[in-house]
N, C-alpha and C positions, 0 to 999 in steps of 0.2 A: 382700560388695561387690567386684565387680571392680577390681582395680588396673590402669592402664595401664602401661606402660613409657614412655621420655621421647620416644621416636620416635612412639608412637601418640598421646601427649598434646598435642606440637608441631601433628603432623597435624591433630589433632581443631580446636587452635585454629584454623588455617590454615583451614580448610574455614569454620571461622565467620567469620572474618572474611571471607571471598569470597562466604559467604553475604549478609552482612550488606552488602558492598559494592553487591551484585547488588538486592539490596531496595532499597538507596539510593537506587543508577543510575536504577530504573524508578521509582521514586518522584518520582524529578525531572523525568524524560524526560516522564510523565504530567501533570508540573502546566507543565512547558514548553508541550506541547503544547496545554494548555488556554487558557493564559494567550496562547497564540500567536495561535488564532484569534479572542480578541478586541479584542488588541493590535497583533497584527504585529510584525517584529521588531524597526522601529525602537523604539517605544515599552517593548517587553520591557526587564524588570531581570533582574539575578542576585535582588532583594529578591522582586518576583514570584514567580519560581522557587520561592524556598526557604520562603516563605509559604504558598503551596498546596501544597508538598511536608510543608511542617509539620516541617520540621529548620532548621536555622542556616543562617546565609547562609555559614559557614566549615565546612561541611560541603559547602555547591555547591561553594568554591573549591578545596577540597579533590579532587574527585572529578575535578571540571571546572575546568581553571586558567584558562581564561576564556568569555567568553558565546558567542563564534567557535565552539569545540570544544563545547560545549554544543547550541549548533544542528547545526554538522555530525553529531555523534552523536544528535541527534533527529530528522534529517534520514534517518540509516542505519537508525533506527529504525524507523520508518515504511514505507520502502525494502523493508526484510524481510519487513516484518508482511505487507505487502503480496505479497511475491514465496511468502512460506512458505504464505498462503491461497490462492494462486494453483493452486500444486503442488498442493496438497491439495484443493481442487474439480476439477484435469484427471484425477487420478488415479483420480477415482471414475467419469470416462468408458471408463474401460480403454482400447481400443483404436476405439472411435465417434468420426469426425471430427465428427459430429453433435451429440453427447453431449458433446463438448469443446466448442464453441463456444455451449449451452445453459449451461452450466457455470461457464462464463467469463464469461458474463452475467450467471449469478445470483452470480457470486461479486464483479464489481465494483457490483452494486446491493444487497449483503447489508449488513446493519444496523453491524456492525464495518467494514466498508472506507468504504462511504458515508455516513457520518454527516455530517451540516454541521460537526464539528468539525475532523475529518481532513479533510473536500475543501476546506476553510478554510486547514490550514495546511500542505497539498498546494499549492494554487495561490501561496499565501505565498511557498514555496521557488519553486515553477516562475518566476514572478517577480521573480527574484531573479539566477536563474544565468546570464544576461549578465555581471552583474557579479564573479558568486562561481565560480570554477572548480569550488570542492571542490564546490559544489550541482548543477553542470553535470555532473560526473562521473558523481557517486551518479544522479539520475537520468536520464542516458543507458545506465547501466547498466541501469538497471531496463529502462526502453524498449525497448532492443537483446533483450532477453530476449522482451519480450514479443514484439515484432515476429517474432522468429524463429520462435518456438511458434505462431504465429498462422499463418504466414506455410506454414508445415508441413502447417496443419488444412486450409487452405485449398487446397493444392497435390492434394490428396486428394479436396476436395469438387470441383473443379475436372476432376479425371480421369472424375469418375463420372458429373458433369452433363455430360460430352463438349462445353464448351464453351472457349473460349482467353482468357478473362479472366487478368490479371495478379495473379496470389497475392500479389505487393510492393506493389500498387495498391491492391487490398482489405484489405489486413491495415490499410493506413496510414488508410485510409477509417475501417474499422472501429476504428480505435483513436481518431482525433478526433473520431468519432460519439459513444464513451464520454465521452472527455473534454470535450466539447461538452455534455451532457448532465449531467455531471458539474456545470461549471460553471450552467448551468440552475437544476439546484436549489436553489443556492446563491440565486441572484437570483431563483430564482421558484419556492421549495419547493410549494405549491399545486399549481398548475400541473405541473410534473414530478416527480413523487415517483418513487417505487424503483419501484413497479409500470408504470406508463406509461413510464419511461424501458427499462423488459426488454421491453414491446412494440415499440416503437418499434424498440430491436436484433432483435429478429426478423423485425418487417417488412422492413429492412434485407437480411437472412440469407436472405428469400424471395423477395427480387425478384432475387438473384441466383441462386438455388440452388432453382425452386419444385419441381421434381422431390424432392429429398430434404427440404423442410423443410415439404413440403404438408401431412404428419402431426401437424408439431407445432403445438400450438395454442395453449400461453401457455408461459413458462419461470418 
């Protein structure tokens, strides 16, 4: 049997506990978010929380010393999930302004981003950050991001269609057109699902752009 020394044994605990912090976190952040979209936040407890987390309610307090910081870190959560999927469908366009904004479509109408439970307690926050700076922050952050990447694709599609459309005008079009749509499903899943909502952005994508996107036929 291996022996440790007392440095590698310290270690070893240390990692578990970080481990076990980290299981926590997302454990909670998951039953937040659940519990979000059908409560809202006035309504939400720490007791909800820690009941769909299926640990003690002095294990949220513990993690999270109040329901404020609970939200805002649920809030960042979602934030990411969202910005790290983003990356990860542009990157598979390489270097296609084309391929990036088919990409980008299917990546805000893919089953993990658009679920009615996440655009539930997306619009939750979004209604919110009048009042809440920290939620105003986190996402303008996000937005500012997207806008700028958008704002890039389009400056490119722009050049090749040799036309003088405003790449800041479109990107902004195009981003309330998603979240437009977004919302949609919410009120009327039937009616707009994921498929009809990716048409619809490419229709969008063609009436501007029909020289480069007359190829593509669905995303």
């Amino acid at each position: 049997m291996k022996k440790y020394s007392f440095f590698e044994h310290k270690m070893n605990n240390r990692n578990q506990r970080l481990a076990n912090k980290k299981s926590s976190n997302l454990k909670l952040i998951s039953s937040t978010i659940k519990n979000l979209s059908k409560k809202g936040i006035n309504e939400l407890t720490m007791h909800d929380v820690s009941s769909g987390a299926g640990l003690s309610q002095g294990i949220v307090n513990f993690h999270f010393k109040s329901k404020e910081i609970l939200l805002i870190e649920t809030l960042k959560f979602i934030s990411n999930e969202y910005l790290k999927s983003f990356d990860k469908y542009i990157k598979k366009s390489e270097n296609d302004p084309i391929m990036k904004l088919v990409n980008m479509i299917n990546n805000d109408f893919s089953p993990k981003i658009c679920s009615p439970e996440k655009l539930s307690v997306w619009f939750t926050f979004l209604s919110e950050t009048k009042f809440k700076p920290a939620y105003r922050q986190i996402c303008r952050e996000r937005d500012l991001y997207y806008q700028n990447v958008t704002e890039d694709i389009f400056e490119e599609l722009i050049k090749k269609e040799k036309n003088n459309l405003s790449k800041k005008n479109l990107a902004i079009a195009f981003h309330a057109l998603i979240m437009g749509l977004w919302l949609n499903q919410l009120d009327e899943p039937m009616k707009y699902n994921r498929k009809e909502s990716k048409r619809i952005c490419l229709d969008y994508l063609k009436s501007h752009f029909p020289k480069q996107f007359k190829g593509i036929k669905n995303v």
